[in-house]
C-alpha positions as CSV (number, residue, x, y, z in Angstrom):
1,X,-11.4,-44.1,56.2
2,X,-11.0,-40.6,57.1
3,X,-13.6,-37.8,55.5
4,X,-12.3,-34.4,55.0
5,X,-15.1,-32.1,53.2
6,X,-13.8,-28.9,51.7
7,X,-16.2,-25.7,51.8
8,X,-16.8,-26.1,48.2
9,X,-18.0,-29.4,48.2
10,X,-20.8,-28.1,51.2
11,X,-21.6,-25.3,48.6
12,X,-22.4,-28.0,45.6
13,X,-24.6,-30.3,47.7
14,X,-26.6,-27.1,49.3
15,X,-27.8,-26.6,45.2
16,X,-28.9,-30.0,44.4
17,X,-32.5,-29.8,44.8
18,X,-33.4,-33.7,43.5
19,X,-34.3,-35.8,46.1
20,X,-33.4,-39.1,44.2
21,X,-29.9,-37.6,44.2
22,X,-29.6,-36.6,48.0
23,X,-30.4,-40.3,49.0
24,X,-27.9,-41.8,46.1
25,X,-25.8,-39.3,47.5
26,X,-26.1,-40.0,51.4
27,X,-25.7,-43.6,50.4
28,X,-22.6,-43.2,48.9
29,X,-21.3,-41.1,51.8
30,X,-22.0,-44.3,54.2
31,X,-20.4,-46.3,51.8
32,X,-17.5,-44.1,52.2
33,X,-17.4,-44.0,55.6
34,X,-17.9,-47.4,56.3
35,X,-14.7,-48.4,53.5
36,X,-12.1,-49.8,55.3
37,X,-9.6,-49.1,52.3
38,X,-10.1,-47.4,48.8
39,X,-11.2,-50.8,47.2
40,X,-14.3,-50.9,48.8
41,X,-15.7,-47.9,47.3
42,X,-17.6,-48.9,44.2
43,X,-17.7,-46.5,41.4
44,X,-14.5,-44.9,42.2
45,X,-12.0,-44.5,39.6
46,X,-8.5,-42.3,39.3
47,X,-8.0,-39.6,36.9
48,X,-6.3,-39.8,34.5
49,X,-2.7,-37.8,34.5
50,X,-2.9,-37.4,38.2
51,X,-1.9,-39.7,41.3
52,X,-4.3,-38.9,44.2
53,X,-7.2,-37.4,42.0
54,X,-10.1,-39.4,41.8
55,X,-13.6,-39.4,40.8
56,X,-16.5,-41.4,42.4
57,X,-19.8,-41.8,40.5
58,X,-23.4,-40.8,42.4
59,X,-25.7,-41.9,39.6
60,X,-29.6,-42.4,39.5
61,X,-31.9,-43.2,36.2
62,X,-31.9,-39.4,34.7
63,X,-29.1,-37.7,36.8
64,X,-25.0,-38.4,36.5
65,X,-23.0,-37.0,39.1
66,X,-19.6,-36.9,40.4
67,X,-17.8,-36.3,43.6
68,X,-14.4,-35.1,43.0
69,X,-12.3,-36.1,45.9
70,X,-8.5,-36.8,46.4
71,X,-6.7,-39.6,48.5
72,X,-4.0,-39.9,50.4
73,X,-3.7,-43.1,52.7
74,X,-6.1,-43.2,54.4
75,X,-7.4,-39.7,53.9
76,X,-10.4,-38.5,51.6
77,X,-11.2,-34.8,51.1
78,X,-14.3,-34.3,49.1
79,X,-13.6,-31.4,46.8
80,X,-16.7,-31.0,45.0
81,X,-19.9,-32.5,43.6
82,X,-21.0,-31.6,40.3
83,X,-22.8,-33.1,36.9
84,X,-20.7,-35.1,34.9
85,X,-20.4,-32.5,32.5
86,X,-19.3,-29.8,34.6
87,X,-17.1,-31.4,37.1
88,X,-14.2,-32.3,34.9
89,X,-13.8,-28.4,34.3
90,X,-13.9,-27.5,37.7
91,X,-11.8,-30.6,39.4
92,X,-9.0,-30.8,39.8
């Protein structure tokens, strides 16, 4: 797959400071990379009401994250990355 990451997504990995999270979080990212279609990304789920927004989960045993990306084909732009409580206010 192809990896687009927006500006704002840059500006919500700079603030996470847990390093449980950053290695969760690079995992996923090769994950991503290495998916040769959407269905081999685990955790990934669309949202509900939209067509090409989607959510994939970045979890660890006392954090909950969420990348917010959207999909074209066999395009993904990372929009943002955010607790689970935040990111549904601020994506899409």
């Amino acid at each position: 797959m192809r990896i687009v990451v927006k500006k704002s997504f840059d500006r919500d990995i700079e603030k996470v400071k847990n390093k449980d999270l950053r290695i969760a979080l690079d995992e996923k990212l090769g994950q991503i990379e290495k998916a040769k279609s959407v269905d081999n990304v685990t955790g990934l789920k669309l949202l509900r009401g939209y067509t090409h927004h989607y959510r994939i989960l970045v979890k660890t045993e006392d954090m909950s994250y969420r990348i917010g990306a959207v999909i074209r084909k066999e395009t993904i732009w990372l929009v943002r990355f955010l607790p689970r409580k935040i990111v549904y206010k601020k994506f899409p």
